[in-house]
N, C-alpha and C positions, 0 to 999 in steps of 0.2 A: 189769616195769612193770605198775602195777592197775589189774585190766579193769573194776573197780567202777564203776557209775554214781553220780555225784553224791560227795559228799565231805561229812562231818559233824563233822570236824576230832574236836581230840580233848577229854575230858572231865577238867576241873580241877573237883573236889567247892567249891573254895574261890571259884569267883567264877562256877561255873554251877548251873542248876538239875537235880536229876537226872531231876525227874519229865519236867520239856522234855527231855532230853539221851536219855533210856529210850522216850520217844515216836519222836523222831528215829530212834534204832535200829533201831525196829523197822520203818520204814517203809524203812529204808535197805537191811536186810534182804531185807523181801518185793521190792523191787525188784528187786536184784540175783540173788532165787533162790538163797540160799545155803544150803546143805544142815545138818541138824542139827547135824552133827558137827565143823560147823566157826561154828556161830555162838557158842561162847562164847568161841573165839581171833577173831573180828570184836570183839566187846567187849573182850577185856583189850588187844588192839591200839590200840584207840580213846582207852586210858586213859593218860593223864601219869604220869609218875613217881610222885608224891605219890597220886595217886587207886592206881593198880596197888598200892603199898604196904600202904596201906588195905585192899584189899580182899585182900590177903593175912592183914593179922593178923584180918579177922573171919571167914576160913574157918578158922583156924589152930585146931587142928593137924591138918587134913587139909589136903594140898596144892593150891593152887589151880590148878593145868593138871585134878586128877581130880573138879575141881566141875564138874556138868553147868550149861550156859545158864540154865538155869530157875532151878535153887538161886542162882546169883550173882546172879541178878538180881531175888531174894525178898528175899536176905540183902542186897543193895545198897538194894533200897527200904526195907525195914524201919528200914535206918541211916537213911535220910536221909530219911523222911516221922518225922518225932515226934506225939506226940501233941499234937492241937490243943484250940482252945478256943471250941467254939461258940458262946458267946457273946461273945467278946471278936472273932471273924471280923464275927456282926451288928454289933456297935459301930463297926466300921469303917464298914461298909456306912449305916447308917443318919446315920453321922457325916460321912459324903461331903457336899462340892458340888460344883458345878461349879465351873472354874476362868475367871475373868475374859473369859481368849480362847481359851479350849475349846470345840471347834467341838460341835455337837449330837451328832453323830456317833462320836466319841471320847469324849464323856459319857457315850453309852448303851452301847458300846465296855466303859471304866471298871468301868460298872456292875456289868455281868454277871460280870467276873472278880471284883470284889469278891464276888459272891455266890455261889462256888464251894465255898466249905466253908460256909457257912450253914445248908445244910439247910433250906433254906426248905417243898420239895416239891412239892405242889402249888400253893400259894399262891406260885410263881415271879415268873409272868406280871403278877400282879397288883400285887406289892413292887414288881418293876424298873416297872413302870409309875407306880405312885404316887411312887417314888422319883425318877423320869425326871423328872416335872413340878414336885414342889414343889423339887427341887434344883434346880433353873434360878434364875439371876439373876436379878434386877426386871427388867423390860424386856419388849420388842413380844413375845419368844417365849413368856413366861412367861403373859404377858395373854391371849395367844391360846388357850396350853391350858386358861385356867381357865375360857375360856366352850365347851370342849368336853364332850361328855358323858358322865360316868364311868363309867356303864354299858355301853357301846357303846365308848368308849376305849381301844384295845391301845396297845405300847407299840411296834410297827412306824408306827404310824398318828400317835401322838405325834412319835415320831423326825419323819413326812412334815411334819408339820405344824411343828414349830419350823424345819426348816431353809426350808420356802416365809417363814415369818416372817422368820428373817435374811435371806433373799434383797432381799424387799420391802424393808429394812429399809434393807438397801446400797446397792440400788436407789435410795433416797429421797435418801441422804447423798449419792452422786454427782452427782444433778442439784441438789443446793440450791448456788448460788451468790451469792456474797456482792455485796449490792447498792453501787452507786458510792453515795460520798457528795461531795453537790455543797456550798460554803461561799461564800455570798457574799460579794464583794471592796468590797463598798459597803456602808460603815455610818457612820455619825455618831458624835462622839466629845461630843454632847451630853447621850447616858446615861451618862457617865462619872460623874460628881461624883452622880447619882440610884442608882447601883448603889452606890457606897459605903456609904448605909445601908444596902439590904438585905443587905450582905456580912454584917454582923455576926449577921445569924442563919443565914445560910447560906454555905459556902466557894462553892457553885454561882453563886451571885450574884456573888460574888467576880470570876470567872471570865468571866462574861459583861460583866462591866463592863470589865473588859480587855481585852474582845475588842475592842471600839471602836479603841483604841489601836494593835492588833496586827493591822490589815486596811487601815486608812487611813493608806498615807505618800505617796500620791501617785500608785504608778508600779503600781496597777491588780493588783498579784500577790498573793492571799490566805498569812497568816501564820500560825505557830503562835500561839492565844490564851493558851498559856501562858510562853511563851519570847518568841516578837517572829521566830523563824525563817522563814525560807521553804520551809526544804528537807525538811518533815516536816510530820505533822499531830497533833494536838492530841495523838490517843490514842496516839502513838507516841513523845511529849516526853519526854527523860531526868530532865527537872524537875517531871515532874505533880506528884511528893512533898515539891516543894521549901515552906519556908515564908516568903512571902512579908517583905523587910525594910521594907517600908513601911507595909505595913499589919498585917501580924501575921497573916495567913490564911493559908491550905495551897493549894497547886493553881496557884500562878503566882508570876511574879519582878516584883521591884519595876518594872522600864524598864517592863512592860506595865501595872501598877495602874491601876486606875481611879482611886483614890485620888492619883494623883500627876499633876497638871493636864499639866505637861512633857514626861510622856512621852510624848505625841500628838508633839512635837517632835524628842524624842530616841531614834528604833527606832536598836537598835543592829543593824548588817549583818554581824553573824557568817557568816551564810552566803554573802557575796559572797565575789567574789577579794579577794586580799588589798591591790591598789592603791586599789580599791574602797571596802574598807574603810578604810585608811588616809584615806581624803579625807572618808568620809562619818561618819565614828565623830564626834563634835562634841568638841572639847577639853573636858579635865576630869570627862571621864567617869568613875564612878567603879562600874563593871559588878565585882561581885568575881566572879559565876557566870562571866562570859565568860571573866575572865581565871583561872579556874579550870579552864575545859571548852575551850579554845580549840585545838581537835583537829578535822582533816582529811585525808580519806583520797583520795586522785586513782584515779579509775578507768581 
């Protein structure tokens, strides 16, 4: 049984990285105190089938048990770092943004690894910082860093500064609550036949001329103004889109027109029970929407 601490599984060239997987080693290494002589059988232990293979034909033709630690793991990097391209590493970096719901943190995160083969230098500090800020989204965080001062600006101090901004940000969305909307049940159905001309230059006029219609049948309970319903409000109507058959406008059904004197007389009680309805529907009804949408769901 192994007395090793910790465990770093083993190394597949095809779906790990070697530089991560050679870092890992070594630290698995000094922990455990493992003596020269045996750190280069901890490595080829460590290795998968396919990976040991490998690094057999690139010691070949000396045998790999007489390659010292050092050499396998010269000749192991050598394979698997290639040669890079400085400037196609900046393009990335420069070409970065932040992601929609990337938190600040993982952006600045991001960053820095993107800038690992760039060779930036000294000028580090200065990239990841101007890169921190103009790579941020529109929004409260982005506004906040642009009235900070670029001189005095790190990019620890940015990082501070955008997440106090999302914080406030969240802060604001949680307490805003959506205010009730009150609709009154008393109206006259004497702007009826007076909204009919302004409908024609407007569907909104339309709409308010119906309201007349769709509030006043007697029994005091406020209606959809687009429909004649009870059990819903205007903004939630499946008919906002419909185009009215009476009068030729958008935004409401004919039984509610203003346009049509009668239908102060005839609301149709889709939303009642259905003996309800049966008594109060007036014969001759000729609703094609109702008997279209005439769907009920019991809770």
């Amino acid at each position: 049984m192994s007395n090793f601490i910790g465990n770093i599984g083993n190394f597949d060239y095809k779906v790990q990285d070697w530089k991560t997987f050679s870092s890992r080693l070594q630290q698995f290494i000094k922990l455990n105190d493992v003596k020269e002589d045996s750190k280069c059988a901890v490595l080829l232990t460590h290795l998968n089938d396919e990976s040991y293979r490998l690094a057999r034909n690139l010691v070949y033709p000396r045998d790999l048990e007489a390659v010292t630690y050092d050499e396998l793991v010269k000749t192991l990097s050598d394979h698997f770092t290639p040669s890079r391209s400085t400037f196609a590493d900046r393009a990335k970096f420069y070409d970065a943004t932040r992601g929609e719901y990337e938190a600040a943190e993982s952006w600045a995160a991001r960053l820095r690894g993107l800038a690992i083969n760039c060779e930036f230098g000294t000028e580090l500090d200065t990239l990841l910082r101007d890169k921190f800020v103009l790579g941020m989204n529109v929004g409260a965080e982005r506004d906040r860093l642009f009235e900070m001062d670029a001189k005095t600006l790190t990019l620890s101090k940015a990082l501070e500064v955008a997440q106090q901004a999302a914080s406030a940000r969240q802060a604001r969305a949680a307490m805003v609550k959506e205010e009730p909307v009150f609709r009154s049940s008393s109206s006259t159905a004497a702007g009826s036949s007076g909204q009919r001309g302004g409908a024609a230059r407007a569907g909104g006029a339309a709409r308010a001329g119906g309201a007349a219609a769709a509030v006043a049948k007697g029994d005091g309970e406020p209606r959809c103004t687009i429909c004649g319903l009870k059990n819903h409000e205007a903004g939630r109507c499946r008919y906002k889109n419909y185009t009215c058959q009476k009068c030729g406008l958008k935004g409401h059904l004919k039984k509610v027109c203003g346009a049509n004197k009668s239908a102060f007389y005839k609301m149709c009680e889709c939303s009642d029970s259905d003996a309800e309805r049966d008594a109060k529907v007036p014969q001759g009804d000729d609703c094609k929407e109702c008997a279209l949408f005439n769907l009920r769901c019991k809770n």
